[in-house]
MIVO-248654 format. One record per atom (N, C-alpha, C): residue number from 1; residue in one letter; atom name; x, y, z. Coordinates in pm, 1 decimal. Layout:
REM MIVO-248654
+-----+---+----+----------+----------+----------+
|   k | r |  a |        u |        v |        w |
+-----+---+----+----------+----------+----------+
| NUM | A | CA |        X |        Y |        Z |
...
+-----+---+----+----------+----------+----------+
***
This chain:
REM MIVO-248654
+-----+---+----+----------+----------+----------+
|   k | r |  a |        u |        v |        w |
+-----+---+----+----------+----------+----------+
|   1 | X |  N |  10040.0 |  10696.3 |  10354.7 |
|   1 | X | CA |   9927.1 |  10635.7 |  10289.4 |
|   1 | X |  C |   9948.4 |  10485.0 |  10284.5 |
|   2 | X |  N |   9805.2 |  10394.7 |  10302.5 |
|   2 | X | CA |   9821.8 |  10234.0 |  10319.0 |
|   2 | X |  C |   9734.9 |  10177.9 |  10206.3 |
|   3 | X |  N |   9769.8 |  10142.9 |  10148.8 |
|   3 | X | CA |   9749.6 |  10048.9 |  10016.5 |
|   3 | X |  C |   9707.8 |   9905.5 |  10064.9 |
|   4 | X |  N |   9562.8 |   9846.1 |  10024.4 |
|   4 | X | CA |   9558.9 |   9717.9 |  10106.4 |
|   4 | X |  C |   9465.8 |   9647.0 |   9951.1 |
|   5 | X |  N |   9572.3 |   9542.0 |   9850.0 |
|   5 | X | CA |   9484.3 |   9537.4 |   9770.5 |
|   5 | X |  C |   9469.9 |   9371.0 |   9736.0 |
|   6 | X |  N |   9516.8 |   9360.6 |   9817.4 |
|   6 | X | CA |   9515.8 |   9145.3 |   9840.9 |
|   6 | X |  C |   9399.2 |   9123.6 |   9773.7 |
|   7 | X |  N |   9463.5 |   8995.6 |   9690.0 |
|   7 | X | CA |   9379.6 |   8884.9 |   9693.6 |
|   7 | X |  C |   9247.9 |   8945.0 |   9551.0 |
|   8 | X |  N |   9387.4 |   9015.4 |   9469.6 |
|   8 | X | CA |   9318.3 |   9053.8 |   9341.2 |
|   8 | X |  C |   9321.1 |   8977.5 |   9213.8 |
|   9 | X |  N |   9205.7 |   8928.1 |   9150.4 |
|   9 | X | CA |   9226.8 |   8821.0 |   9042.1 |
|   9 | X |  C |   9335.6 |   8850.0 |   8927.1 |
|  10 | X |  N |   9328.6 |   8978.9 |   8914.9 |
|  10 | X | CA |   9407.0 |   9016.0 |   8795.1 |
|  10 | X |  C |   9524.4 |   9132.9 |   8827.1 |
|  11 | X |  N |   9652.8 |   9088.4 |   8758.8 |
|  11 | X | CA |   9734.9 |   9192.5 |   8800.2 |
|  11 | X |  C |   9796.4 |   9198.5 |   8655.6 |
|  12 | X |  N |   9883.3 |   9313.6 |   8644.0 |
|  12 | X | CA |   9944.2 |   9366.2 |   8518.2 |
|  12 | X |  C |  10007.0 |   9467.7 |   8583.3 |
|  13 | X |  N |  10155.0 |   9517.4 |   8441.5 |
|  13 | X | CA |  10198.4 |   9595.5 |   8451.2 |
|  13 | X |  C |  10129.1 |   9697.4 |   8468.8 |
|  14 | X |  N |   9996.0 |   9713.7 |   8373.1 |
|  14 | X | CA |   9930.0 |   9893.3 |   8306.3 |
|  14 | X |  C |   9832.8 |   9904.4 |   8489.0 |
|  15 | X |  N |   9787.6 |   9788.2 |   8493.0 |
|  15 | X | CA |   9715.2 |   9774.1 |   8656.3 |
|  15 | X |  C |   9857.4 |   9833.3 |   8785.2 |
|  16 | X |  N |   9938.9 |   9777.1 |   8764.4 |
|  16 | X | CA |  10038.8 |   9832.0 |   8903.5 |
|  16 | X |  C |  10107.1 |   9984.9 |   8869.1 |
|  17 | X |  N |  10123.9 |  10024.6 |   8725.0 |
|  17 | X | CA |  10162.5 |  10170.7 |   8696.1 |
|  17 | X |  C |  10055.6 |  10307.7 |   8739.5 |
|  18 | X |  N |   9913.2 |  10233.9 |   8688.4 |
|  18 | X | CA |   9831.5 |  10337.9 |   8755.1 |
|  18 | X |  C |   9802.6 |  10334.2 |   8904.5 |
|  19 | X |  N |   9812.7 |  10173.3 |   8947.7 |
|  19 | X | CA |   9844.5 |  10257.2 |   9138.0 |
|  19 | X |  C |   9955.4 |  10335.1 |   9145.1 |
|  20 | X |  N |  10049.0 |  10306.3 |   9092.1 |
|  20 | X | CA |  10203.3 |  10377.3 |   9109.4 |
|  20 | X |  C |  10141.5 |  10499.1 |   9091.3 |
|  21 | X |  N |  10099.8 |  10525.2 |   9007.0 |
|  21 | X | CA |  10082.0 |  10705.0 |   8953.2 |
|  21 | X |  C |   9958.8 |  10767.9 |   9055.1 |
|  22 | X |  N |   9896.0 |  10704.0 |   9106.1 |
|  22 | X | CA |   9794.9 |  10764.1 |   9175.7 |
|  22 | X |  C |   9788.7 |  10755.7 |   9322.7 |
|  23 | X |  N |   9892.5 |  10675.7 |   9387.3 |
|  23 | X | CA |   9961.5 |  10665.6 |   9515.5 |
|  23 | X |  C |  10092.9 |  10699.0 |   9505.0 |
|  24 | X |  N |  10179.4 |  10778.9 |   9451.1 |
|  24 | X | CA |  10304.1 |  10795.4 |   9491.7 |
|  24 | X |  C |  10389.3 |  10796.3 |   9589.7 |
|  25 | X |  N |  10324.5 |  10825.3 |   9703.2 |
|  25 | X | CA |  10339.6 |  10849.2 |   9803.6 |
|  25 | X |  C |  10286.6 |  10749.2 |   9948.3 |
|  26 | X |  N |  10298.2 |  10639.1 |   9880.6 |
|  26 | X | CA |  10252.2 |  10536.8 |   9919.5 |
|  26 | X |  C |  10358.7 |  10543.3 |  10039.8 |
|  27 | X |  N |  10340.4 |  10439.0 |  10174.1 |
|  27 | X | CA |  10451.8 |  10411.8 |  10264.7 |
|  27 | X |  C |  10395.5 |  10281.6 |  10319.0 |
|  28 | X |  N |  10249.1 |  10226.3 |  10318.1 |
|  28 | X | CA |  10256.5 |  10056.7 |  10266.4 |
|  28 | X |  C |  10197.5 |   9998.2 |  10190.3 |
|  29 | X |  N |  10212.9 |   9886.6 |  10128.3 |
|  29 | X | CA |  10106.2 |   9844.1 |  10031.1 |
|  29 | X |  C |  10136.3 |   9684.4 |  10052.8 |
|  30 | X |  N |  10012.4 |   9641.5 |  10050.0 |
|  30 | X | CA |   9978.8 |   9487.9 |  10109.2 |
|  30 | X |  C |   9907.3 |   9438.4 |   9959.9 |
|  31 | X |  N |  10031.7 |   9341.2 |   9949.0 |
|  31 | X | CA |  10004.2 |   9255.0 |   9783.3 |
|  31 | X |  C |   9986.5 |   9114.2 |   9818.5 |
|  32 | X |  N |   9881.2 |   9077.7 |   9898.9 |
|  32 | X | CA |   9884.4 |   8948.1 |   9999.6 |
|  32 | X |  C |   9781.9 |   8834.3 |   9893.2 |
|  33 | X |  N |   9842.1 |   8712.5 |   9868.5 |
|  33 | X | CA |   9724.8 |   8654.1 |   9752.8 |
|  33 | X |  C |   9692.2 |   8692.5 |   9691.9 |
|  34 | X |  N |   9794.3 |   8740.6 |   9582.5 |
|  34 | X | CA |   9773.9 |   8745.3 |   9454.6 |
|  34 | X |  C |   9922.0 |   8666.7 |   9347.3 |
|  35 | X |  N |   9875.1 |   8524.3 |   9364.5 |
|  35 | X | CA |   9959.9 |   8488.5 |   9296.4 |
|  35 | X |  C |  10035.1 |   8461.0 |   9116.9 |
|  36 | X |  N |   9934.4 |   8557.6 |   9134.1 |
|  36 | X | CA |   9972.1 |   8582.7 |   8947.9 |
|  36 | X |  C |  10093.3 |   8696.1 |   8907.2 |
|  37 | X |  N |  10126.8 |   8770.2 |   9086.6 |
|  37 | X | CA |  10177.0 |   8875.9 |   9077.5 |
|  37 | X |  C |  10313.2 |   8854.7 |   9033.0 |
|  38 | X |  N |  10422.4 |   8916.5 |   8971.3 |
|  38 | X | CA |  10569.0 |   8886.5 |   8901.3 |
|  38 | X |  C |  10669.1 |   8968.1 |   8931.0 |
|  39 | X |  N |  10767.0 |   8964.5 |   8897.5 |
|  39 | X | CA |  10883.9 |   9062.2 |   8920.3 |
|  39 | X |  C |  10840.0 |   9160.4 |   8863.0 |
|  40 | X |  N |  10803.5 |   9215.4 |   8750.3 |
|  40 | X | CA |  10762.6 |   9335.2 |   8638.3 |
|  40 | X |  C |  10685.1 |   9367.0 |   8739.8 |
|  41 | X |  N |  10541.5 |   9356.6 |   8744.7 |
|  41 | X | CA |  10461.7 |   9422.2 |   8832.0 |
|  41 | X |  C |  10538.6 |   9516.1 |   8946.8 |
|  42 | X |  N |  10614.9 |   9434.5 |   9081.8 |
|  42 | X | CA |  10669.8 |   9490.4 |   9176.9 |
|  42 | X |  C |  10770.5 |   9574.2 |   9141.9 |
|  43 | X |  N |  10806.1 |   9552.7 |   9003.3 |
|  43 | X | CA |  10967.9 |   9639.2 |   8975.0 |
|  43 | X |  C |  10898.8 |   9796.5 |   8921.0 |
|  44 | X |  N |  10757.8 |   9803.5 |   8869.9 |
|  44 | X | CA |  10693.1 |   9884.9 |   8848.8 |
|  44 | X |  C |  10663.2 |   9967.3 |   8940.8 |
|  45 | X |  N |  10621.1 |   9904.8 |   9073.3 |
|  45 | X | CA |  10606.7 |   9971.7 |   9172.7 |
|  45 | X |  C |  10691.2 |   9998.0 |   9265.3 |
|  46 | X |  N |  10823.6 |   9975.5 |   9265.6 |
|  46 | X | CA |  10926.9 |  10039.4 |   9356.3 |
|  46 | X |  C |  10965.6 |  10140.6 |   9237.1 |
|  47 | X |  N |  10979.5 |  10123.2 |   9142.2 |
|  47 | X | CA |  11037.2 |  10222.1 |   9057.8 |
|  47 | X |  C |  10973.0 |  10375.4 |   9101.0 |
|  48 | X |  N |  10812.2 |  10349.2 |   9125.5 |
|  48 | X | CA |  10750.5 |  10465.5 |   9152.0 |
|  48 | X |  C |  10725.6 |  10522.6 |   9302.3 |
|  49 | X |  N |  10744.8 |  10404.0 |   9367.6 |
|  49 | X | CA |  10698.2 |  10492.7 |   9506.6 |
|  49 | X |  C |  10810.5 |  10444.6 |   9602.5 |
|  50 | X |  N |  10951.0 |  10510.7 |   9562.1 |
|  50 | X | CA |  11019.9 |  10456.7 |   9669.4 |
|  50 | X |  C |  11045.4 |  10496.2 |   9839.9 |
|  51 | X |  N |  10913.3 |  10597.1 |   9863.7 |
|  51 | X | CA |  10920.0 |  10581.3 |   9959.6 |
|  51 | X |  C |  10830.1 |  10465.7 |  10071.6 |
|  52 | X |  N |  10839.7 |  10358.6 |   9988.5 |
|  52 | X | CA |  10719.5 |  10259.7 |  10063.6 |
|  52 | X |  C |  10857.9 |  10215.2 |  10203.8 |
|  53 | X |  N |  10738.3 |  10199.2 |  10308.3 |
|  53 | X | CA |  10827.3 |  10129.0 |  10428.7 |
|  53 | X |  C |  10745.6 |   9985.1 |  10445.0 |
|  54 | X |  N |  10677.3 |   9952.5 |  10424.0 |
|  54 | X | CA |  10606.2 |   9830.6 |  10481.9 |
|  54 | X |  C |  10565.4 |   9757.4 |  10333.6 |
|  55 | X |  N |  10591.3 |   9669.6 |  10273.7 |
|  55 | X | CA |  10583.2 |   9575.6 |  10146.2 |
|  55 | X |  C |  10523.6 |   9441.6 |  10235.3 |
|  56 | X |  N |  10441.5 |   9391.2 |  10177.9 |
|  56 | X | CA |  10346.9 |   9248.6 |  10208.9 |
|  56 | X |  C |  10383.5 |   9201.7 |  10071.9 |
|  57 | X |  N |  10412.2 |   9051.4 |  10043.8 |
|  57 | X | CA |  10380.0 |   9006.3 |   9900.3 |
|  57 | X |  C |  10361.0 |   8843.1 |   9966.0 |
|  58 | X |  N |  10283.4 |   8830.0 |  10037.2 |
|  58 | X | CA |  10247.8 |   8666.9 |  10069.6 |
|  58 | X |  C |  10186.9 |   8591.9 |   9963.6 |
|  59 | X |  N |  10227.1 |   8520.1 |   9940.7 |
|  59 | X | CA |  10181.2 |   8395.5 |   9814.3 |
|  59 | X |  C |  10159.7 |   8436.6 |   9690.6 |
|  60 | X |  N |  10316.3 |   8552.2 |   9699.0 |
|  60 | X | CA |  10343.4 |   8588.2 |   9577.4 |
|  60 | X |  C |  10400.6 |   8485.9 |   9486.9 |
|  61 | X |  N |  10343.5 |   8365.8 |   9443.1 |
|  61 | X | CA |  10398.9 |   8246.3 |   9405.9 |
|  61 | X |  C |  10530.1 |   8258.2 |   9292.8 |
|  62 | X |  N |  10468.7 |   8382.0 |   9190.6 |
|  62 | X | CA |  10549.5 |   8351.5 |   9043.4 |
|  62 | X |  C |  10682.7 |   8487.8 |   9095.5 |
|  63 | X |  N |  10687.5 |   8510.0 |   9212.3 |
|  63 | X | CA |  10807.8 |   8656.6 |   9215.7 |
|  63 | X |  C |  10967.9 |   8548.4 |   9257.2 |
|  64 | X |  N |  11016.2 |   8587.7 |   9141.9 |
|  64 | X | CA |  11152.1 |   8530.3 |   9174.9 |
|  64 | X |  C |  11240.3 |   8600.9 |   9261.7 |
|  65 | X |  N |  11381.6 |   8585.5 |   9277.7 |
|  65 | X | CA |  11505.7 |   8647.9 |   9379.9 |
|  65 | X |  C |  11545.2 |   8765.9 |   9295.8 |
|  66 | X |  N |  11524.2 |   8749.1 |   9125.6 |
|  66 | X | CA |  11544.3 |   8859.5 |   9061.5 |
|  66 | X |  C |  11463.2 |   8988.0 |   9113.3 |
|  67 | X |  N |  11312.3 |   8996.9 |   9121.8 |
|  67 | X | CA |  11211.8 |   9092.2 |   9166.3 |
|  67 | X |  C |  11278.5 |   9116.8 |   9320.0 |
|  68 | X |  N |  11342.0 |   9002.9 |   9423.4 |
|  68 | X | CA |  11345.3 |   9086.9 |   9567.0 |
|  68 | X |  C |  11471.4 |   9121.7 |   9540.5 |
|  69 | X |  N |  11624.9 |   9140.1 |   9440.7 |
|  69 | X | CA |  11710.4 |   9208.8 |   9409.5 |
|  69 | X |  C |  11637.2 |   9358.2 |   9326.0 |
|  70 | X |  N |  11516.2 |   9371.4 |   9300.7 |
|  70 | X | CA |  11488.5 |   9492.5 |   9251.0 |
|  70 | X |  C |  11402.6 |   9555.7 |   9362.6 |
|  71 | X |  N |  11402.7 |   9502.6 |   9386.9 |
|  71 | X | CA |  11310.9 |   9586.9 |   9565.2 |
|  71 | X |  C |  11417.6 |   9601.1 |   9630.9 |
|  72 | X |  N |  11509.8 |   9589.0 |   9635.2 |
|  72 | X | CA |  11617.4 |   9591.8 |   9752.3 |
|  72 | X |  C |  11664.2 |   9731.2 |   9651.6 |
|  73 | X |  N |  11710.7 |   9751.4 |   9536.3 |
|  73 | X | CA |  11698.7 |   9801.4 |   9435.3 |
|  73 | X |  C |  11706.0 |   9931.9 |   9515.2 |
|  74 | X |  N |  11563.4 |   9965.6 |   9500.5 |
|  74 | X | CA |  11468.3 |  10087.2 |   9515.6 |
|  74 | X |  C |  11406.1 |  10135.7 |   9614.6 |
|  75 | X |  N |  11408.2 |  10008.5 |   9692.7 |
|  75 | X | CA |  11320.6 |  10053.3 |   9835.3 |
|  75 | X |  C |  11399.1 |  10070.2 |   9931.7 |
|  76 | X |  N |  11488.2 |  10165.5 |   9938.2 |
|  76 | X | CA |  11590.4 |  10168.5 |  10055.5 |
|  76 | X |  C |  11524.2 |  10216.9 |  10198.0 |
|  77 | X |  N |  11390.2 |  10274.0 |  10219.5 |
|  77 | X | CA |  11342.0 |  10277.0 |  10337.5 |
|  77 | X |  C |  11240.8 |  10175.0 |  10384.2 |
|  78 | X |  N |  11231.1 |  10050.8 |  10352.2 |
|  78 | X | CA |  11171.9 |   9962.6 |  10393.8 |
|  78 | X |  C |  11215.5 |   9914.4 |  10488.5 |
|  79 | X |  N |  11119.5 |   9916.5 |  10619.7 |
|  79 | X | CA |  11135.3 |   9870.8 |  10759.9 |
|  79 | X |  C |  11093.9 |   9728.5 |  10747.6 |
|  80 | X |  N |  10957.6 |   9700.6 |  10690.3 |
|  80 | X | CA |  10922.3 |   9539.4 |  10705.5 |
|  80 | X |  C |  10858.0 |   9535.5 |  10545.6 |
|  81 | X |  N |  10941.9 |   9360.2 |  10531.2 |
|  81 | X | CA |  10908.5 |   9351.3 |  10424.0 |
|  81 | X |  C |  10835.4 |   9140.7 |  10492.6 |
|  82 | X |  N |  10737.3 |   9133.0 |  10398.8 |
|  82 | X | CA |  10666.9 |   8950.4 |  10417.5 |
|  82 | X |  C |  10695.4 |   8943.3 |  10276.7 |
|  83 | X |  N |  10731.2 |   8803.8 |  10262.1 |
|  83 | X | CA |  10702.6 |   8728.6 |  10115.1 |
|  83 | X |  C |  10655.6 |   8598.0 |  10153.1 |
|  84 | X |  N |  10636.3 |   8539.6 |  10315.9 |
|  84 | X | CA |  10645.3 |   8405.1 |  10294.9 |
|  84 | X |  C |  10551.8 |   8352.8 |  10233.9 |
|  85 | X |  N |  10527.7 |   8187.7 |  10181.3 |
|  85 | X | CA |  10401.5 |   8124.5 |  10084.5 |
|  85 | X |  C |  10486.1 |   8131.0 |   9916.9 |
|  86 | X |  N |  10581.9 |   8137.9 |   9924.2 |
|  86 | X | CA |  10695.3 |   8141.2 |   9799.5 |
|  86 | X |  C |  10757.5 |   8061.9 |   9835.6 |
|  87 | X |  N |  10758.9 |   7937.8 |   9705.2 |
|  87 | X | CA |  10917.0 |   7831.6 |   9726.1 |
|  87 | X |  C |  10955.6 |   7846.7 |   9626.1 |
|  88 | X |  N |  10989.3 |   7942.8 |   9493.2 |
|  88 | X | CA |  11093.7 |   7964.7 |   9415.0 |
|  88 | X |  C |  11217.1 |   8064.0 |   9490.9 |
|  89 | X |  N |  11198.0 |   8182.2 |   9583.0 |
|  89 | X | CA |  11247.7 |   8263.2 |   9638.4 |
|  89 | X |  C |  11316.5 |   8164.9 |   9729.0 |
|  90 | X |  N |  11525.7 |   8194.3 |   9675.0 |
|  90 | X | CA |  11639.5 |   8147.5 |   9801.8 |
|  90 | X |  C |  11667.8 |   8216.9 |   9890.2 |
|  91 | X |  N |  11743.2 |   8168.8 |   9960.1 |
|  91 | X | CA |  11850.2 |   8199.1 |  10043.5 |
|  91 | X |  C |  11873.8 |   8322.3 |   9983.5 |
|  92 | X |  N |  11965.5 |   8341.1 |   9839.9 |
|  92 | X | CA |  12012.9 |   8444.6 |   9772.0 |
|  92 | X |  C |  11896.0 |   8557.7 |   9756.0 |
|  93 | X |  N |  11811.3 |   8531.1 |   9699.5 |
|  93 | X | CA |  11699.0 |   8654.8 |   9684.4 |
|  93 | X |  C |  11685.8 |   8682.3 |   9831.1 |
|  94 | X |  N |  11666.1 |   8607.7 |   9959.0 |
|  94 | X | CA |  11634.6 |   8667.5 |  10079.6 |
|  94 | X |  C |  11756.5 |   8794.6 |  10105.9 |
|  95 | X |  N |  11876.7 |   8750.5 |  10087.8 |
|  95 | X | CA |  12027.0 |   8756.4 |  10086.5 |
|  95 | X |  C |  11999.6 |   8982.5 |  10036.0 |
|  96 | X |  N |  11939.7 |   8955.1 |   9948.3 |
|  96 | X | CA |  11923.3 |   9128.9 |   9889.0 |
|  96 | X |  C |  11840.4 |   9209.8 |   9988.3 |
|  97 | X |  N |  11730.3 |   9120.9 |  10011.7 |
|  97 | X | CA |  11651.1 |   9236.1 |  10117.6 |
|  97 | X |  C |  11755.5 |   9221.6 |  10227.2 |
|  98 | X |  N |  11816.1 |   9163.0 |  10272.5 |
|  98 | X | CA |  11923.7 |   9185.8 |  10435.4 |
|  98 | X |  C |  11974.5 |   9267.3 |  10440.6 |
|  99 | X |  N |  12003.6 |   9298.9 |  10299.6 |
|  99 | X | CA |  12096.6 |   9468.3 |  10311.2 |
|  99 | X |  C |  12077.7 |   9567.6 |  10346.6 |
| 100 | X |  N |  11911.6 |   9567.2 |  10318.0 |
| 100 | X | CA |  11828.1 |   9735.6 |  10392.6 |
| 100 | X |  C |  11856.4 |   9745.9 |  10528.6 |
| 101 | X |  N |  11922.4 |   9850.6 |  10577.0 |
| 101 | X | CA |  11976.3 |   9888.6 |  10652.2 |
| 101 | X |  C |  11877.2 |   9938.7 |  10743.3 |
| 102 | X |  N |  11738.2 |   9947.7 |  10687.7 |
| 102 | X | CA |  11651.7 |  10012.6 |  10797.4 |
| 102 | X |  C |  11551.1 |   9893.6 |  10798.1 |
| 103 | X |  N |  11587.2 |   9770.3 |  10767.7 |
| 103 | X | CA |  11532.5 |   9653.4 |  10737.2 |
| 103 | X |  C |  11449.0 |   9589.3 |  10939.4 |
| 104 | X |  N |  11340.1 |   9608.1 |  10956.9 |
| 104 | X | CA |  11351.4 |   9548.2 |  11131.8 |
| 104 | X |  C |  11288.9 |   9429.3 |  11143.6 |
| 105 | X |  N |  11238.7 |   9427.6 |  11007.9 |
| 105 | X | CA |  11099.5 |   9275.5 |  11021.2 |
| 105 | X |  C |  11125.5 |   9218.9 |  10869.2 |
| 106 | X |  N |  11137.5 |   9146.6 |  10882.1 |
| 106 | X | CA |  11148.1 |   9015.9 |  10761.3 |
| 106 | X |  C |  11061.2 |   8846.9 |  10815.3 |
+-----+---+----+----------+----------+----------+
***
């Protein structure tokens, strides 16, 4: 299942738990321009659907290295992950997603 929900004015925890609960079974979801989006939000949603393979978070402005250490976390079958359009996210937060082992696109 493909999740395509870019470029949404409003995001929240109670907003990303009920996609979680009603896509579980998610395997991509495209969070493209929405820069209000945060670590909580995304940590909400790997918590629930860890079988996502394909993660988008482009001009996820406010997601720190903490949020891509919790995706690295949880999402151990992620093939491709985007964040670019982020300049709080280092070296080090990139540093966590490298580890996915089934990692092919960054």
């Amino acid at each position: 299942t493909h999740l395509n929900i870019s470029g949404l004015r409003s995001m929240n925890n109670d907003i990303m738990s009920s996609i979680a609960k009603i896509f579980p079974n998610l395997k991509a979801v495209l969070l493209d321009d929405i820069p209000i989006l945060e670590d909580d939000q995304v940590s909400v949603l790997s918590l629930a659907c860890t079988n996502l393979e394909i993660l988008s978070l482009l001009n996820a402005l406010r997601l720190t290295n903490a949020g891509l250490k919790f995706i690295a976390w949880n999402l151990k079958k992620l093939t491709k992950f985007s964040i670019e359009g982020n300049s709080v996210i280092s070296a080090e937060g990139i540093s966590h997603i490298l580890k996915l082992r089934h990692l092919r696109n960054l």
